[in-house]
ZAVEXLO-559469 format. One record per residue: x, y negated, z negated of N, C-alpha, C, CB in turn. Coordinates in steps of 0.1 Angstrom, whole numbers. Glycine has a CB too. Example, Ala and Ser with C-alpha at 12.3 -4.5 7.8 and 13.67 -1.06 7.14 Angstrom:
BEGIN
   npx   npy   npz  capx  capy  capz   cpx   cpy   cpz  cbpx  cbpy  cbpz
   132    57   -78   123    45   -78   132    33   -78   113    45   -90
   128    22   -71   137    11   -71   129     0   -79   141     6   -57
***
This chain:
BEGIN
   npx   npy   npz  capx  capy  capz   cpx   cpy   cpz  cbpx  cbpy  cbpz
  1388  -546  -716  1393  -533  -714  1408  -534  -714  1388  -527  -701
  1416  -527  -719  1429  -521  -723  1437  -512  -716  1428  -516  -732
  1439  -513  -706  1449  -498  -697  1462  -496  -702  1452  -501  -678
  1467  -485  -710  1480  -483  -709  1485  -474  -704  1485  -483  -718
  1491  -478  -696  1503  -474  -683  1513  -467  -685  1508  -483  -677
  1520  -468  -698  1532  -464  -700  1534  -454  -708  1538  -472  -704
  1541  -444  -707  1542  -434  -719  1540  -441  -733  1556  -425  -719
  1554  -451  -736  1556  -462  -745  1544  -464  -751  1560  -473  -739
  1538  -470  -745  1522  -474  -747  1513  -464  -756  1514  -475  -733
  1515  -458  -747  1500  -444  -748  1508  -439  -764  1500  -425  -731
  1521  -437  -765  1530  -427  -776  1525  -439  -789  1554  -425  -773
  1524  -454  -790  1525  -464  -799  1508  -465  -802  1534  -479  -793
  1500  -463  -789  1488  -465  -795  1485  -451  -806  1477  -468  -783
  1488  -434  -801  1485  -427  -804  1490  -429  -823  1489  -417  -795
  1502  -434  -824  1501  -440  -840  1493  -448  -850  1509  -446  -841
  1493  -455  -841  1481  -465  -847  1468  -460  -848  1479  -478  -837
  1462  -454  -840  1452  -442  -841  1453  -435  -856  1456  -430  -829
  1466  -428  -852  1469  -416  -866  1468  -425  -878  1487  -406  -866
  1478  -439  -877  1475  -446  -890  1463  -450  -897  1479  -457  -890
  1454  -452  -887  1437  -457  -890  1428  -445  -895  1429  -463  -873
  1430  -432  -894  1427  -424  -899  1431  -420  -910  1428  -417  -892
  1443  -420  -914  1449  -420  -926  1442  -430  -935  1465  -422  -924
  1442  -446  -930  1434  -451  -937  1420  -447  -941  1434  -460  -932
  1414  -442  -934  1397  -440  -937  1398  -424  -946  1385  -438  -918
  1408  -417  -943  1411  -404  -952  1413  -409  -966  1426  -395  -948
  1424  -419  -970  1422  -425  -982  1414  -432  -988  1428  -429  -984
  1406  -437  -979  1393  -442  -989  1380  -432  -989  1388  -457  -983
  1383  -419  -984  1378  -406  -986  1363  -406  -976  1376  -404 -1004
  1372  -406  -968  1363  -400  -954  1369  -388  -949  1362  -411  -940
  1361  -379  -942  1364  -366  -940  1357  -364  -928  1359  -358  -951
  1369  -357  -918  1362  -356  -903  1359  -339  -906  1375  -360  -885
  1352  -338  -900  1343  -322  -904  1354  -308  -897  1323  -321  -894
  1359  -312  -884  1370  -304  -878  1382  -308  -876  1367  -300  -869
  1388  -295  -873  1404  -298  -873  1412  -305  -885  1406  -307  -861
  1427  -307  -881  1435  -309  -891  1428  -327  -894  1453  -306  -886
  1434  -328  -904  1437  -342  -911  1450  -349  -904  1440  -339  -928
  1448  -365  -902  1457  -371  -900  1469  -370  -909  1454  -382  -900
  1466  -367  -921  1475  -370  -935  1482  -357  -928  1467  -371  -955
  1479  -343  -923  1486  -329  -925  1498  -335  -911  1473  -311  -922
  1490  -341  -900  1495  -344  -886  1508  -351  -886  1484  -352  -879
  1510  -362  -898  1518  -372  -899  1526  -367  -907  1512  -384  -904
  1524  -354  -915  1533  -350  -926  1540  -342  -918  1527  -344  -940
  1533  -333  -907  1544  -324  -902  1551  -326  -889  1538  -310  -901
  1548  -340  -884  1555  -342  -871  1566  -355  -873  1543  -346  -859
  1567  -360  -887  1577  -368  -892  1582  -365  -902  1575  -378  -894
  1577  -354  -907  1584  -346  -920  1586  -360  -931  1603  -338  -916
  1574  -363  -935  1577  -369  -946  1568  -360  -957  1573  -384  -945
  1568  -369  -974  1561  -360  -983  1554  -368  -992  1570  -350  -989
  1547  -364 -1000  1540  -374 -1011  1527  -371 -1011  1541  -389 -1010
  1517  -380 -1018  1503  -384 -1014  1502  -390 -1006  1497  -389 -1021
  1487  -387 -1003  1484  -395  -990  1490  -412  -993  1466  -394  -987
  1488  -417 -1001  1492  -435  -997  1503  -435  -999  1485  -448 -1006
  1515  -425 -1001  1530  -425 -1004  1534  -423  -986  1535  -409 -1017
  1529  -414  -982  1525  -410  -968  1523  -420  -961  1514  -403  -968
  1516  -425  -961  1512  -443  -953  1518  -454  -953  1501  -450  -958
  1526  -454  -968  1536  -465  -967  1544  -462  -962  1541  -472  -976
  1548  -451  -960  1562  -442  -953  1560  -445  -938  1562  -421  -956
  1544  -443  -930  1542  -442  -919  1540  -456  -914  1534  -434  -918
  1536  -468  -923  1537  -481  -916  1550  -485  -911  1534  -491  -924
  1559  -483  -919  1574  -485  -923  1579  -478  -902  1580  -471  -942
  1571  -462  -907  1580  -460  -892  1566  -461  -874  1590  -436  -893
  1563  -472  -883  1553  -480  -872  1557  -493  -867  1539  -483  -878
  1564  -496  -877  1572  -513  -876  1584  -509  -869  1577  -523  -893
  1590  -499  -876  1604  -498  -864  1600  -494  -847  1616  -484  -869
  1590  -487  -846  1589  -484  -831  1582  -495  -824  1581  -470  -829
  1576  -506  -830  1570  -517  -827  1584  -528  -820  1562  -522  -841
  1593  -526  -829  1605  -533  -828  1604  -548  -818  1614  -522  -821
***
């Protein structure tokens, strides 16, 4: 079991989350409600492209907050 305690924490896992979804979106899985990771990631980091243009964009600002 895994407790995170820290905002830090909770803010870095919630990425990794969004990334893993993005992954299963591109290999074309589809959650039945609500937005898409790919829409989530595009409008709360303002990036643009396709989805796997999108993903390399978002590992990139997964590694810096990993730091």
């Amino acid at each position: 079991m895994i407790a995170l305690t820290t905002p830090e924490q909770i803010s870095y896992y919630r990425l990794l989350t969004l990334k893993q979804g993005l992954e299963m979106e591109i290999r074309g899985f589809r959650m039945c409600r609500g937005r898409t990771c790919y829409s989530i990631i595009k409008k709360e980091f303002g990036l643009k492209g396709n989805k796997q243009r999108v993903y390399d964009q978002f590992v990139k600002i997964i590694e810096e907050a990993k730091g």
